[in-house]
C-alpha positions as CSV (number, residue, x, y, z in Angstrom):
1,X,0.0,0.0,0.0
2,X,2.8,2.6,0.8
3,X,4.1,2.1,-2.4
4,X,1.6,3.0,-4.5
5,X,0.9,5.8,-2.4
6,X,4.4,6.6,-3.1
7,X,4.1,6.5,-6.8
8,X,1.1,8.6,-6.4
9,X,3.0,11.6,-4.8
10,X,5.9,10.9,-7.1
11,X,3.7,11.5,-10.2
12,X,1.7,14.6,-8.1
13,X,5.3,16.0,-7.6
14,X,6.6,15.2,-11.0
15,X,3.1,17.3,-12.9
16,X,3.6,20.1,-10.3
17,X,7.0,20.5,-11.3
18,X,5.8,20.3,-15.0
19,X,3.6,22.7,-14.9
20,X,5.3,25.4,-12.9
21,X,7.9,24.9,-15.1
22,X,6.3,25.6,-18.2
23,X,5.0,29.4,-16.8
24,X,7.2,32.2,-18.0
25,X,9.5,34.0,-15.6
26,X,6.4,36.6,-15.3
27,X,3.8,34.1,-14.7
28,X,5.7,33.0,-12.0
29,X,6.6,36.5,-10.6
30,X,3.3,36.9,-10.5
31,X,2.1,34.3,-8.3
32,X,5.5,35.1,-6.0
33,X,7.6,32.0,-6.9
34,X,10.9,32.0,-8.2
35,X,12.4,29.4,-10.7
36,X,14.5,27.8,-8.6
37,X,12.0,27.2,-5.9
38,X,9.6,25.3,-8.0
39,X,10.8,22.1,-6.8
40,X,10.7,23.0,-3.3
41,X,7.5,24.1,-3.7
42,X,6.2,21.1,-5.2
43,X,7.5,19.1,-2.3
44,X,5.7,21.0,0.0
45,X,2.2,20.3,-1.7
46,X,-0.2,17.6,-0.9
């Protein structure tokens, strides 16, 4: 059971990182994130 729950948080991780990543340095200002804290960030969520 924990490793699928794993993979799930892997692959929730992996799209959040995805899709901050494709925003544009402004899109990103915007919402107060810098590029090099989108993996952080995408830690942090759950």
């Amino acid at each position: 059971m924990n490793l699928i729950q794993n993979f799930r948080d892997w692959r929730a991780y992996r799209a959040t990182v995805s899709e901050l990543d494709r925003l544009s340095n402004r899109q990103l200002a915007d919402l107060g994130i810098a590029r090099h804290q989108i993996k952080s960030i995408a830690r942090r969520g759950r």
